[in-house]
N, C-alpha and C positions, 0 to 999 in steps of 0.2 A: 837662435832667439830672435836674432833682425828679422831672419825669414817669418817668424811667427806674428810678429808685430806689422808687418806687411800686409798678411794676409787679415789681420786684424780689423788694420786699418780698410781694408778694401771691404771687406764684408759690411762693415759700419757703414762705408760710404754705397753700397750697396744699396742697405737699408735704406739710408735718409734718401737717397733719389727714390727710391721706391716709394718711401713716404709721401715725397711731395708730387709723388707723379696721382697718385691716390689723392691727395688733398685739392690738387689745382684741376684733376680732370672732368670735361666738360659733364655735367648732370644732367639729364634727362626728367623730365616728370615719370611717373612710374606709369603704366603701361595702362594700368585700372584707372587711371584718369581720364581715359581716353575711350575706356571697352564699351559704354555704354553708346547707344544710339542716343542721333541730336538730329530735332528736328530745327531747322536753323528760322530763325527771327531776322528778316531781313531788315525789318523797322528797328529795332534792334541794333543789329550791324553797322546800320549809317550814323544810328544814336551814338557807339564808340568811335566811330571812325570821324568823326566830326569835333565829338570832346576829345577825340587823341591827337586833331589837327594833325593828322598822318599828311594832309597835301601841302602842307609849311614845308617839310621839307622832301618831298617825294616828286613835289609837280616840278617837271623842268624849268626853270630860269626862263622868266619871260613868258611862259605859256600861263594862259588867262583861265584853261579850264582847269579845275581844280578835281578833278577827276580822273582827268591824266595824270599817271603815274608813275613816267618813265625815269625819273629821278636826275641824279646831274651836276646837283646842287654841293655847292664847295662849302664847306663848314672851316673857316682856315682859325687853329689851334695850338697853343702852344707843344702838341707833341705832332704835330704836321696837318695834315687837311684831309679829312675826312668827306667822300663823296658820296651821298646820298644813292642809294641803289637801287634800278628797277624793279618796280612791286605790283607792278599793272597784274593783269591776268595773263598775259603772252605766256608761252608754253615754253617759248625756248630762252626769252632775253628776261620775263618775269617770277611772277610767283603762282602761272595757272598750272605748271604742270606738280605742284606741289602737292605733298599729301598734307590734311587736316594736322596731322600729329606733329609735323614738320614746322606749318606753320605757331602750330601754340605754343612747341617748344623753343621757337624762336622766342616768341612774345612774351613768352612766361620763365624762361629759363637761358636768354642768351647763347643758345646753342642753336646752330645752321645747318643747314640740310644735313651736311657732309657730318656732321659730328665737331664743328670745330668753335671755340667759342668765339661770338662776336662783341666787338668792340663797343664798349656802355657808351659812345656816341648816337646810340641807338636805345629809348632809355628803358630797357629791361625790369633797370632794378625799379622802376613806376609801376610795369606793365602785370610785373609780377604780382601784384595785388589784385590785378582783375581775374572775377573766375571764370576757369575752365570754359564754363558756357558762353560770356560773353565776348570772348577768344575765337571761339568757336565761331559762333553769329558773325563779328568782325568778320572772318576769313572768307567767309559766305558771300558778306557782302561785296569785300574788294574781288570776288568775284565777278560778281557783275560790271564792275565797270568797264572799263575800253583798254584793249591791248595796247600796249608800247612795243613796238618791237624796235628796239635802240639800245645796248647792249650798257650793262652799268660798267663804269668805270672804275679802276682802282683806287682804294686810297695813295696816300703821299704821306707818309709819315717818318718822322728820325727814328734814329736807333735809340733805346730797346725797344721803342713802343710797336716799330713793324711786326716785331715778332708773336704772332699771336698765340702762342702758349703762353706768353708772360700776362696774359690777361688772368688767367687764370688765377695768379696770384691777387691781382687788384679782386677776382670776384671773394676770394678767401679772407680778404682784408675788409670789402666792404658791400658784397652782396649778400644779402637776406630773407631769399625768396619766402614769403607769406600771401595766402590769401587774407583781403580786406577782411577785420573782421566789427559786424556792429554794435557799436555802443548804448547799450538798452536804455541809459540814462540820459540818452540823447534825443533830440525830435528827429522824427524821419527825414527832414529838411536837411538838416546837418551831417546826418550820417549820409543821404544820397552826396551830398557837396564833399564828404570826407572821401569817398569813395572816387569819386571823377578826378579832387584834386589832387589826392595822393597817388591813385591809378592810373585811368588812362589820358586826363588831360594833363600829370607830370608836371605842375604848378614847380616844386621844389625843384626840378631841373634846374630850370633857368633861373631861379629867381632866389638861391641860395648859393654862398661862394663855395669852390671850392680848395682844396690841396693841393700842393704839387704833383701827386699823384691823379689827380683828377676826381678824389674821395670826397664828400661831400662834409662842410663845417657843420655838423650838426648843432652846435650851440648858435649858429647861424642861419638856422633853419629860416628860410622868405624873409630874409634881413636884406635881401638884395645883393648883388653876385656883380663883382666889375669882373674884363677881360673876359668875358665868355666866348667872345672869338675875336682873333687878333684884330684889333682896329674897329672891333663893332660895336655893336649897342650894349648899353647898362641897362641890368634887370633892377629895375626898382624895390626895395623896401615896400611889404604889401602887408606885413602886421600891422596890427590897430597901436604902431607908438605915433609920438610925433614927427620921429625921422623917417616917416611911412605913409599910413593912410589911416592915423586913429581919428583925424574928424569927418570919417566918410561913413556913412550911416550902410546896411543892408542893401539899401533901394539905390542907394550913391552907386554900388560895386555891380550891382543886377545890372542895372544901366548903363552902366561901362560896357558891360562886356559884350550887350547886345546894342548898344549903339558905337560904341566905341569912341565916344566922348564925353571925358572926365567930366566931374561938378565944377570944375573952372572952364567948363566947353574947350579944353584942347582933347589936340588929336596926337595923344604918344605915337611917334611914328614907332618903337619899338614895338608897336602891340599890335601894326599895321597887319602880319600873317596871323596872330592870334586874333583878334578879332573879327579876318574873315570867316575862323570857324567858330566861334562862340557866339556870333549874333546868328547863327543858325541853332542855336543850342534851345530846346525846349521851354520857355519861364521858369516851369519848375524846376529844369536842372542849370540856371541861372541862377536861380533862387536858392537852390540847395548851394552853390559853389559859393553864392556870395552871404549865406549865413556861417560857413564852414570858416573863409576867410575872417569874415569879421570879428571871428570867435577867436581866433589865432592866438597866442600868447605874444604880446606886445614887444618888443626888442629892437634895441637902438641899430644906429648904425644907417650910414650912407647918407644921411641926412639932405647931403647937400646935392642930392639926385631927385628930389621930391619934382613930381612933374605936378604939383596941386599944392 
């Protein structure tokens, strides 16, 4: 009878590892996302690669060109330090010798060449809202730019978070891969700024606190976010309340982002790497980010981080 409760219990546990090996394992986009032919939009490509402010944290420390992409950059975190990795075009230290499918499943589904999933320090769960195509175009275009050959570096993280199977669990808990989709009740201003801010230029990353686990406060949603890296900067409160930016009008938030000085003429040093890609950013997709923000639903909190 013990012998049989044994075996019992073994097969059950059998099971539930099997389960969660099936539940936490890395995902793939399906295959047909990929079959068709892309003629690639280079104009296009710098258009994401600019609202994704990819050289914020890709260009090495101290190098001026923003185009260089050999990475470097220490992100130090309550679960260790995360190092930004080579994504130039080099074949051996970057992302040239990659295939297209490699790279979207990165962008779009947190999964790495090898098949292993990568760490939401990298932010995915944004990326995942942009389509397929302009994934596509991106990869295109960080093609062209200038090789790094300087080899990335490891992260530095504590225990469990080194272990990258256990990500897996954080994507099961709080990854939600969807494409953007648009809201017909909406002006195409707003839907283009829903689309950048939610997508590729990752607004809520930064500027929404998070869990101990790194999951994001959705009731918190751009209420502004302390501790985003050990010792750093505070994302500000960017809803329309008063503990935010509700008396900053459309044209107040355009302005910003392509001058990068507030309606009280300061210069947030926090927006210092964000604003070197956003005043490169279109008017109209200015425009669009800063009707999407100002639409925001209003929500307290941080008050006393107001830089205006």
């Amino acid at each position: 009878m013990l012998r049989r409760g044994i075996v019992i219990v073994a097969l059950l546990a059998v099971v539930v590892l099997a389960a969660l090996w099936f539940l936490t394992a890395p995902r793939k986009l399906p295959a047909s996302e990929l079959a068709a032919a892309h003629v690639a939009n280079l104009a296009n490509g710098e258009a994401m690669f600019t609202a994704g402010n990819c050289s914020a944290c890709h260009t090495p420390p101290g190098q001026p060109d923003r185009a260089q992409l050999g990475g470097g950059l220490k992100l130090t975190s309550p679960f260790g330090t995360f190092v930004a990795p080579n994504i130039s075009s080099d074949h051996k230290y970057g992302i040239g010798g990659w295939s297209e499918a490699e790279f979207v499943n990165a962008v779009k589904r947190g999964v790495g060449r090898h098949g292993e999933h990568l760490y939401p320090a990298f932010p995915y769960s944004a990326y995942s809202l942009m389509t397929t195509s302009d994934a596509r175009d991106l990869f295109a275009y960080i093609k062209t730019l200038p090789a790094a050959s300087a080899p990335s570096a490891p992260h530095a993280l504590k225990f469990p978070f080194n272990i990258r199977a256990a990500v897996g669990f954080w994507k099961l808990l709080y990854f939600k891969p969807h494409e953007f989709a648009v809201d017909p009740k909406r002006s195409a201003a707003w839907n283009r700024g829903a689309y950048l801010a939610e997508g590729p230029a990752h607004c809520a990353e930064c500027h929404t606190a998070r869990n101990a686990l790194g999951g994001p406060e959705l009731d918190k949603l751009y209420a502004g976010a302390p501790n985003l890296e050990a010792g750093g900067r505070f994302a500000t409160n960017i809803t329309p309340h008063k503990d935010g930016i509700g008396d900053w009008s459309e044209q107040d938030i355009a302005d910003f982002l392509k001058s990068g000085t507030d309606k009280c003429f300061n210069e947030p040093t926090g927006m210092v790497a964000v604003i070197a890609s956003t005043s490169k950013l279109s008017d109209a997709d200015a425009a669009g980010l800063a009707a999407y923000i100002h639409a925001l639903p209003p929500r307290p909190g941080n008050g006393k981080h107001k830089t205006c």
